[in-house]
Structure formats: structure tokens, C-alpha cells
C-alpha positions as CSV (number, residue, x, y, z in Angstrom):
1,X,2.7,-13.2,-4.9
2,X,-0.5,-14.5,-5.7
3,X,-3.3,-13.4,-2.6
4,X,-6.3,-15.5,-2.2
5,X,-9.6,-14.1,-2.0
6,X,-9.7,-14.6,1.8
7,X,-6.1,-13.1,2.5
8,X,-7.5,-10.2,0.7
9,X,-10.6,-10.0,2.6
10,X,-8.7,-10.4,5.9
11,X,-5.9,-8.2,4.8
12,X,-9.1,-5.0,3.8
13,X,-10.6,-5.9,7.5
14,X,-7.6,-4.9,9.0
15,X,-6.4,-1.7,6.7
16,X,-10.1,-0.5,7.6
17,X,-8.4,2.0,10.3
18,X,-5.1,2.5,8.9
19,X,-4.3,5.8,7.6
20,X,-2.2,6.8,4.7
21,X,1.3,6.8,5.2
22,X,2.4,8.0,1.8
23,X,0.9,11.0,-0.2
24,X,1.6,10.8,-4.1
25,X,0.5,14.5,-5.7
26,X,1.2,16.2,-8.5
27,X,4.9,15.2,-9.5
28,X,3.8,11.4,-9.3
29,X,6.1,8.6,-9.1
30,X,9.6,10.4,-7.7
31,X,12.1,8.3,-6.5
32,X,11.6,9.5,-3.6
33,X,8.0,7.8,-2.9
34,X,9.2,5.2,-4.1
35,X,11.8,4.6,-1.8
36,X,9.3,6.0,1.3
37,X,6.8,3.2,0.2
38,X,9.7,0.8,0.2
39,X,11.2,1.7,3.6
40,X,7.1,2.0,4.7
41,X,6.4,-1.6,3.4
42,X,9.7,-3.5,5.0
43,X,8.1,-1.5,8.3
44,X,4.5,-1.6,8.0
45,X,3.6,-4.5,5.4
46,X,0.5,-3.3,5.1
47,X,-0.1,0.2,4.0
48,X,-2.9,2.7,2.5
49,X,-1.2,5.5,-0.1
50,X,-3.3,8.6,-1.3
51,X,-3.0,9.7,-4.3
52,X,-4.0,13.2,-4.5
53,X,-4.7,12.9,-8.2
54,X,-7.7,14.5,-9.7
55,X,-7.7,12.4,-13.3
56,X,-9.3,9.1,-12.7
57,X,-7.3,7.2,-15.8
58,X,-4.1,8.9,-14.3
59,X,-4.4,7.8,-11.0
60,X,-4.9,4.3,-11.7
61,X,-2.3,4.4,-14.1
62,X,0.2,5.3,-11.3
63,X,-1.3,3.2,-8.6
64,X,0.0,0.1,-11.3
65,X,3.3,1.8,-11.9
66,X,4.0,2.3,-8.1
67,X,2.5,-1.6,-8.1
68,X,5.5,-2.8,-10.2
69,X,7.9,-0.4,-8.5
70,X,7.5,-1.5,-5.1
71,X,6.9,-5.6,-6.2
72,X,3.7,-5.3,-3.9
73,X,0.6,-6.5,-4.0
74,X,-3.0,-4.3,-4.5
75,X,-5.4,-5.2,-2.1
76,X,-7.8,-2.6,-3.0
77,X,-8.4,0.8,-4.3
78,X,-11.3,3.1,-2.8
79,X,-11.2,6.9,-4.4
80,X,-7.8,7.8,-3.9
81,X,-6.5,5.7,-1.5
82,X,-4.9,2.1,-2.0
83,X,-3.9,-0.4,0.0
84,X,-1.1,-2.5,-0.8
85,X,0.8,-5.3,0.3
86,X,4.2,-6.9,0.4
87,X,5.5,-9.5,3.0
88,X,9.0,-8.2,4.8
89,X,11.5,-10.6,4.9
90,X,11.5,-10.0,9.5
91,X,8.4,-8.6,10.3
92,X,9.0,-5.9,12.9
93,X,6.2,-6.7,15.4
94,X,6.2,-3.6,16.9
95,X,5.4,-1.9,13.1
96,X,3.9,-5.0,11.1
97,X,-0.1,-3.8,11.0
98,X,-0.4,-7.9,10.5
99,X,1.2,-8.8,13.3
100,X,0.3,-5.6,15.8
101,X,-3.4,-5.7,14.6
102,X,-5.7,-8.4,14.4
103,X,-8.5,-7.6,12.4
């Protein structure tokens, strides 16, 4: 999905105050993040994930594998967080942080 450059603006004021709901450290990608940032995107749409990664090249590299793993979208990356999105087929509006939040 292509975001436009207001979508992404809207979509950064409102993962402002969201905190990191998945942590990927020194194993990287397992199968296992991957299917937590899966089941975390279908609740949450909008999410921030840390990576606990000192290398710089490393980290991005992973943030663009976990990118094409999940079928998300980057919003933005600040140090070692990023915020990503991907729309859920039935947003939950008791989890969606678009629909719960209005930033």
C-alpha cells in the first residue's frame, strides 16, 4: 500500500505515545516475531518495534526484512524504534490505535 505524505504524518502524530510492542534482539528475525508482529498488527494496526540492535547497517537491514515479512508499511524509523503499518481486514475498535486514538 502506497501511504501519502499526510497519512504518514497523521499516522507519526498518533504513534507519538505508543510504546513498543515487539522487541527484536540478538537472534533477529525468528519466526516467532514474526508471527507476534503479525498477530500485533491484525490487533493494533499501528505499532512501534525496537530493535535492540547495536549495528546501524544491521538494523535497518532487518527493519526491511521484517518490512517484507509482515507486508506492512514503514512509517518511520527513529534510533531503534519503528513504526509500521498495515490495515486489518476488521479493525478491532477496542485495539485499533487508529480507531481508539485520535491523534
Amino acid at each position: 500500500m502506497s501511504l501519502n505524505a499526510a497519512k504518514k504524518k497523521h499516522f507519526r502524530t498518533i504513534g507519538h505515545n505508543l510504546n513498543p510492542v515487539v522487541i527484536v534482539a540478538d537472534k533477529g528475525l525468528t519466526d516467532g516475531v514474526v508471527e507476534e508482529t503479525l498477530r500485533a498488527l491484525n490487533d493494533h494496526e499501528l505499532i512501534k518495534i525496537k530493535f535492540a540492535i547495536g549495528d546501524r547497517e544491521i538494523r535497518q537491514q532487518l527493519i526491511s526484512e521484517l518490512i517484507s515479512a509482515t507486508n506492512s508499511d514503514l512509517i518511520q524509523t527513529i534510533g531503534k524504534i519503528a513504526l509500521i503499518f498495515k490495515a486489518a481486514d476488521k479493525p478491532n475498535p477496542a485495539l485499533s490505535n487508529l480507531l481508539r486514538i485520535q491523534g
